[in-house]
N, C-alpha and C positions, 0 to 999 in steps of 0.2 A: 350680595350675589350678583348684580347687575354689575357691581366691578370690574369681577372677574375677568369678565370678557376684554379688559383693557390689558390684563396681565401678560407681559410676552413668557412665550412657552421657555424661549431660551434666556433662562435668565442668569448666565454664568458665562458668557462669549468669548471668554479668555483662550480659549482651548485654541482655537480659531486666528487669536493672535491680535493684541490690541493698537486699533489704531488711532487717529485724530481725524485724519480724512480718510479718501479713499484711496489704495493703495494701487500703483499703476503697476499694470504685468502688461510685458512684450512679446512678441509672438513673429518669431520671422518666416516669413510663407503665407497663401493666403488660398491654401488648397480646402480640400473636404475637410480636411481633419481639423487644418487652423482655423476653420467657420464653427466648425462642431468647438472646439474646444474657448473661444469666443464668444460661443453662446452662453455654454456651462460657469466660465468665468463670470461672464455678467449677471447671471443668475443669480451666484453666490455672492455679488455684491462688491467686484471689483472692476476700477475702471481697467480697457485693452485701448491697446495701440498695435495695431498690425505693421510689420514689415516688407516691402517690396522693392524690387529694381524698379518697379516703373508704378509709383504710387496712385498717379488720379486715374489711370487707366482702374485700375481695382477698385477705386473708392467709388468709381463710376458702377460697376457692374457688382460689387459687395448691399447695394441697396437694393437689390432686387432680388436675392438673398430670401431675408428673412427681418421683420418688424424689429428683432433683439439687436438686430446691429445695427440698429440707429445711432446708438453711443458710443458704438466704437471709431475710432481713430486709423488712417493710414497715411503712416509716414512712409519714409526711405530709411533704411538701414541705421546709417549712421545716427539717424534723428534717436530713431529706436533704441540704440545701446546709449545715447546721452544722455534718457529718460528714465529708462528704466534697469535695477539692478537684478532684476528675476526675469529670466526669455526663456521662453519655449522654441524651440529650432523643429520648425515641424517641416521641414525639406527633408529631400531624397539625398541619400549617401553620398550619391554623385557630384552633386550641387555642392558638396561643402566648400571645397576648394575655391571653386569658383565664385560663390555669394560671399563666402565668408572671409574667404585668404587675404584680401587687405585689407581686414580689420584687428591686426591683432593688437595695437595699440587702442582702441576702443573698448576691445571685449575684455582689459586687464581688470582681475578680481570680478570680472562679471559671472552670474549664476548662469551656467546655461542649461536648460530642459534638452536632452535630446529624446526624440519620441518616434525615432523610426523605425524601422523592421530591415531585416534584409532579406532577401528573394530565394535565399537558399540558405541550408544549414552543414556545417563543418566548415565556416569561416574560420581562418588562424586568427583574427582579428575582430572585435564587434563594432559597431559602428560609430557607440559611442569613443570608443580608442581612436577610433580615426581622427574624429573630432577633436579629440583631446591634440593630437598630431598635430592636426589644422590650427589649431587655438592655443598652443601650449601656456599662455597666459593666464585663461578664463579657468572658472570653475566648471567644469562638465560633471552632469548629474542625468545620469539614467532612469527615466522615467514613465508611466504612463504608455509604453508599448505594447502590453497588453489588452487596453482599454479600445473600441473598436469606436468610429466618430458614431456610431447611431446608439451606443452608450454613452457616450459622453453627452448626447444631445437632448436623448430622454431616458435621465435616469429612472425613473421612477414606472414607467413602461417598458423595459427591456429587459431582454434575459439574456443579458452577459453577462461575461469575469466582471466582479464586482473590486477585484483584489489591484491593487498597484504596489508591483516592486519597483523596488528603490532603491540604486547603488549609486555609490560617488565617495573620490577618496578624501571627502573632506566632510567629517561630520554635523560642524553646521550646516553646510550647505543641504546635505542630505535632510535634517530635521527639519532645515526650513520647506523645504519642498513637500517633505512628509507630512508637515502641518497643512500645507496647503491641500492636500489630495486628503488631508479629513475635511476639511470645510468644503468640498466640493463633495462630500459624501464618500467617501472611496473607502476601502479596508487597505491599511498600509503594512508590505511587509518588507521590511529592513534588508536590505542582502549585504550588506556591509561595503567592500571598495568596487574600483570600476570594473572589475575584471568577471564579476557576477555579471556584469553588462550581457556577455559571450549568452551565460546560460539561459538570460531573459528574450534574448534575442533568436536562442534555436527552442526557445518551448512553445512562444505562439506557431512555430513551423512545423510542430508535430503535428501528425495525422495519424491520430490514434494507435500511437506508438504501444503505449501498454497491452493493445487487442491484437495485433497482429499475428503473436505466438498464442494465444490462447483461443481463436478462430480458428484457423489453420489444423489446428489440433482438434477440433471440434470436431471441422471437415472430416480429418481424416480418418475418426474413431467411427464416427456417422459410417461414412464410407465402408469401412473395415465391418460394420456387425450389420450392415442392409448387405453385402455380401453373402456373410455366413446367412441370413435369415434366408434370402433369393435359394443359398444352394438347397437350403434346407426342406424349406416348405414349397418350393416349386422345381426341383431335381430330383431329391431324392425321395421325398413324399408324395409329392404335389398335392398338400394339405388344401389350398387356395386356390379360389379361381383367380385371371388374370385382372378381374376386373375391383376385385381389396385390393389392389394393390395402393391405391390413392388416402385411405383408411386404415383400414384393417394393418394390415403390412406393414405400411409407414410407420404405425403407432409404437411396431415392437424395437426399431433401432432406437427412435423416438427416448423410451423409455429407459433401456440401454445404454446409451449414451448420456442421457442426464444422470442416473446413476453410478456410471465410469467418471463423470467428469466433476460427480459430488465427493468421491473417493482420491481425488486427484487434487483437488482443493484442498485437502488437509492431510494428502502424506507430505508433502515435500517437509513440516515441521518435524517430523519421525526421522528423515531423513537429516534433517538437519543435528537434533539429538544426538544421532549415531554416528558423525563426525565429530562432534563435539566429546563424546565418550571417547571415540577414538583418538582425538587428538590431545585429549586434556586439559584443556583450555578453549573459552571461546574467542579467546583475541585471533585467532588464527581465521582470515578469509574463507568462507565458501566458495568450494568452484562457481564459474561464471553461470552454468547453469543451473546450480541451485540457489541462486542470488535472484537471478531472474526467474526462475519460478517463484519464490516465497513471494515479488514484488507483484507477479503474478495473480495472487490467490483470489483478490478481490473480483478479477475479470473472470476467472475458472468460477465462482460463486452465483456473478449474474448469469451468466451463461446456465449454469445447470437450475436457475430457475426460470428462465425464460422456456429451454426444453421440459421442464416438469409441469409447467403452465401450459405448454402445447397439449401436453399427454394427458394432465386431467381434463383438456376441453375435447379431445379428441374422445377419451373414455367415455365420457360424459353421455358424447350422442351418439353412443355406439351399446351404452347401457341396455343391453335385449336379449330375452333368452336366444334369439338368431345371432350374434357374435359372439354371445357367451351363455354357453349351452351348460359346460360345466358346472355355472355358479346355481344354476336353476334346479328346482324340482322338473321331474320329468313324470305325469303321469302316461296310460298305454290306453287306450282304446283296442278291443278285439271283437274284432266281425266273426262271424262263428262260417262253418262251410256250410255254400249251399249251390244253387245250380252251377251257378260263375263258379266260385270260389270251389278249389278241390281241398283246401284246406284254411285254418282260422287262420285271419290277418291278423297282425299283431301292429298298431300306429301309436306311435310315440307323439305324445303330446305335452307339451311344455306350459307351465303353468307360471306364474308371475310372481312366485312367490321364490326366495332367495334360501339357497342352502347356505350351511355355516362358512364353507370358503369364501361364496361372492359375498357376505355380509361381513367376516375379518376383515377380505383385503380391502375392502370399501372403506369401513372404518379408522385403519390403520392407512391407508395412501391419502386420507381427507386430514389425519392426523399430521401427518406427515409434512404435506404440502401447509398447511399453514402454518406449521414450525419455520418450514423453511421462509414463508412469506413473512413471518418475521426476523426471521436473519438478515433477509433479503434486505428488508426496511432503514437497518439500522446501517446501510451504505450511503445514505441517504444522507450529505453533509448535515442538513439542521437536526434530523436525529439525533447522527451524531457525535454532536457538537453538545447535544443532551445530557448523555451518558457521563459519565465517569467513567474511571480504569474500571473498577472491580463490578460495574455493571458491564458493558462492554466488554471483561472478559468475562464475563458469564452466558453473554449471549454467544460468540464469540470459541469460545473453549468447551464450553457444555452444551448447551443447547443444541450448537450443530450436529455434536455425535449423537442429540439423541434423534435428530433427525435423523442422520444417516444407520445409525441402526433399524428407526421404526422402517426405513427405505428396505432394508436387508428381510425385516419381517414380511415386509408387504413381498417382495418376490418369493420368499419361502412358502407363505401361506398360496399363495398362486401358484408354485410349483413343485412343490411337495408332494403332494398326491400323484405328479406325472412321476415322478422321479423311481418313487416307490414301485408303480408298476413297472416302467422300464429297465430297474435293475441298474448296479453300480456304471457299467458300460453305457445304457442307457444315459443314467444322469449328467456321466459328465460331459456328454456333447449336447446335451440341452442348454436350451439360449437363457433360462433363467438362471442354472447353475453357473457358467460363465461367464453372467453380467452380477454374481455377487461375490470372487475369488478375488478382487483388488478392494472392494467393500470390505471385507470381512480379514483380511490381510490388515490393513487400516485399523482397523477396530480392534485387533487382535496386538499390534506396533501400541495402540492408544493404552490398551490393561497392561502392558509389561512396563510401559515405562511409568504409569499411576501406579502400580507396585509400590513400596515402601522402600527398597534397595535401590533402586534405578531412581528415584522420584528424588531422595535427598541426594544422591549422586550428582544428576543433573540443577539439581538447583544448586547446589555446593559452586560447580562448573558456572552459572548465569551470574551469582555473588561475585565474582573473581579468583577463586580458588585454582590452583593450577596445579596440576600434577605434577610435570615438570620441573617446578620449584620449589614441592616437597622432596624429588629426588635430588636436585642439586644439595639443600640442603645438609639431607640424609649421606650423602656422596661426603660432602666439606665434614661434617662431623665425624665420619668413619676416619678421616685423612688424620681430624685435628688429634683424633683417640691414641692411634697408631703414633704419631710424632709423638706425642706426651711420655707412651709408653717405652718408647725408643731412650727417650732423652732420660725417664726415669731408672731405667735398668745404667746408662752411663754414669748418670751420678750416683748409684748404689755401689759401684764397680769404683770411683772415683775415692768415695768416701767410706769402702770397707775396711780397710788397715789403714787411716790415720788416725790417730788417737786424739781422743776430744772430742770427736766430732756426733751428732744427733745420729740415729739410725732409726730408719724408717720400720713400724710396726709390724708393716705388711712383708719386711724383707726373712722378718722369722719364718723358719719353714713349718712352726706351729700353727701360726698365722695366716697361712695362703688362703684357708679355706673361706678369709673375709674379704667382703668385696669394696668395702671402705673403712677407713678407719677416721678419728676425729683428729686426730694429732699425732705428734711423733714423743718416742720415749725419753726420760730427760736423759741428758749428755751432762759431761764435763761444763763444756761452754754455756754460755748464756745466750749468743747466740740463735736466734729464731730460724729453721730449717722449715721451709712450709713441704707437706707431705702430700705428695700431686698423685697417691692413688685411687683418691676419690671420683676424678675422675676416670675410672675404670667401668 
């Protein structure tokens, strides 16, 4: 047992890449990034050599830096490419030309790292292309742009992209580099030639691309039912005083809107279905907008629980016979008449005790919301990363509709009662009846197509089955029947007065009533006549 402790943890290092010594990596520039990534190399246990125009000036001010780059090395360029066959190019776009352009006899067969970003997205060109231009000799390998220098520096404390894609059109070179960014800890993901470079290069420049149409949307449905709620309860009722407005008021778009935007989350695949029916095949493109809604769905998901999280904290302290009079017993206190009084008062008093609605809808919105907080959960990459398909689509495919139904009850139960006395007219300009007509739509889309007709239809359509291709088929075969038949009446017509010859069974007019027959009758000749009305 006291051994142990001399056992190294990693005891298979191959992965890593086996060496004799220490294996020297190049690094030309000597910005933030080449300090950070300097660090992380030495870390992991290889010697650097940094590159610069003007070496001891850097070597001078790189030691006041940080204690890890005592071992490191600062050459000049050239020194750098004669040393080492693996470089990281951690310079600006701009710069290539100019540091790099009369090396191209130095950098022949050399690996180069580019690890820059560019400033803007919808470049026709990405930067490692450029490079590639510059260099056309060298090996150029896209790499490590994603990775930000205060990751690189402290892996094991930060909370960035952990992932590094990796392109370059030479597959060693790529694996080499790829093994390299596992030894420094990294998740490596493969994007195959340089031209993936483009995409690596405009995805660190997203700013929450995927949120932008699913916000906006939020906005504007918010907007749309705090509209209707304002005309409702303070024009044409004036139910509220002005001062719920912050609360009380808030709460009912609040609500509304997370349950618009949980029904919204899960039509676009209904929608998608009924393209798919309609077209007969799924090879056929979705429109652009329904491509980007289904990519969608995950961001329409958080979003309507982040609003249903507002609404049950907002319910929460608003839980009181004074905002919710309905759910409550109401008992009456009565003063009888006397001198004051010309006749008996009648004081309603509310008691703390919960009728059967405010105890449903309680029960069933507490249901509710933590179904959804586990749907929620499993967006969560380590989640699920957890999962399997068939759990994942279980959460995924069931679970959410039973959320989004228990969501449908919970407003029924809440608004049932009003609906009932106001009358058909009444109900359907009530705001709970309104906020469950795209719910229940949805859910209504979800039973037709679980049906047994619709259900092996569309999965028939997701297998590859094509409609299409059964008509073509069905088409060729109707053609090949008709020629057959053509050709068979001419050789009957051919071979009726010559003598000797086989005569086909089916041409007796005793015969017509058969729809195949196995052979033909014997003839003179010996002759074999094959008898093509079988296929008929």
């Amino acid at each position: 047992m006291a051994d142990e402790v001399c056992v190294p943890l990693i005891t298979n290092p191959s992965s890593c890449g086996k060496r004799e010594g220490r294996t020297t990596i190049g690094i030309i520039g000597t910005g933030n990034y080449a300090i950070a990534l300097s660090k992380r190399l030495t870390m992991t246990g290889y010697d650097v050599i940094m590159a610069s125009r003007r070496p001891q000036m850097r070597e001078t001010s790189l030691k006041f830096f940080s204690d890890c780059l005592c071992g490191v090395k600062v050459t000049s360029i050239p020194e750098c490419l004669r040393k080492c066959d693996l470089i990281f190019v951690a310079i600006h776009m701009e710069d290539f030309k100019i540091t790099l352009g009369n090396y191209l006899e130095a950098t022949k067969d050399k690996i180069l790292v580019d690890v820059s970003n560019r400033e803007y997205r919808y470049a026709r060109h990405s930067n490692a292309e450029l490079l590639s231009a510059v260099l056309p000799n060298a090996i150029i390998v896209k790499a490590f742009n994603s990775i930000s220098a205060y990751t690189m520096e402290d892996l094991a404390t930060s909370g960035g992209n952990h992932r590094v894609f990796v392109a370059s059109n030479d597959p060693t070179a790529r694996s080499k580099v790829g093994d390299l960014a596992k030894c420094m800890g990294f998740q490596v993901v493969d994007l195959g030639g340089l031209k993936s470079a483009r995409y690596m290069e405009d995805f660190v420049l997203k700013v929450f691309s995927h949120w932008k149409i699913p916000f906006f949307l939020t906005f504007g449905i918010f907007n749309l039912w705090s509209l209707y709620i304002v005309y409702v309860c303070f024009i044409e009722k004036s139910e509220f005083q002005w001062e719920q407005v912050f609360l009380k008021v808030l709460n009912k778009p609040l609500c509304m809107t997370a349950i618009t935007m949980l029904a919204l989350t899960y039509l676009p695949s209904h929608i998608a279905a009924i393209y798919q029916i309609y077209n007969g095949t799924k090879h056929k493109r979705f429109p652009r907008y329904l491509d980007t809604w289904l990519k969608s769905r995950k961001q329409f998901g958080l979003i309507t629980l982040f609003l249903a999280t507002i609404h049950a904290f907002a319910s929460a302290l608003m839980m009181s016979p004074t905002y919710y009079r309905s759910w409550y017993h109401t008992a009456t206190v009565t003063l009888p008449a006397n001198a004051s009084l010309a006749s008996p008062l009648v004081i309603p008093v509310s008691t703390s005790w919960m009728v059967w609605k405010g105890e449903a809808a309680c029960l069933v919105g507490i249901i509710a919301f933590v179904l959804l907080v586990i749907v929620g959960l499993t967006s969560i990459p380590s989640v699920g990363e957890s999962l399997n398909w068939s759990e994942w689509r279980c959460v995924h495919s069931n679970l959410s509709y039973v959320v989004l139904f228990l969501s449908v009850v919970h407003v029924c139960i809440m608004g049932a009662p009003g609906w009932l006395k106001a009358g058909p007219a009444g109900a359907f300009r009530s705001i709970t009846f309104l906020s469950i007509i795209l719910p229940l739509i949805v859910l209504f889309l979800k039973f037709i197509f679980v049906c047994p007709p619709l259900r092996n239809y569309i999965r028939r359509i997701r297998r590859g089955w094509e409609r299409s291709t059964i008509s073509q088929n069905s088409f060729q075969s109707d053609a090949v029947e008709k020629v057959t038949v053509h050709n068979m009446k001419d050789k009957l017509e051919v071979t009726q007065d010559v003598p000797g010859t086989k005569s086909c069974c089916c041409s007796d007019p005793a015969d017509k009533r058969l729809k195949s027959c196995n052979g033909c009758k014997a003839g003179v000749f010996s002759v074999a006549v094959q008898c093509e009305c079988s296929s008929l």
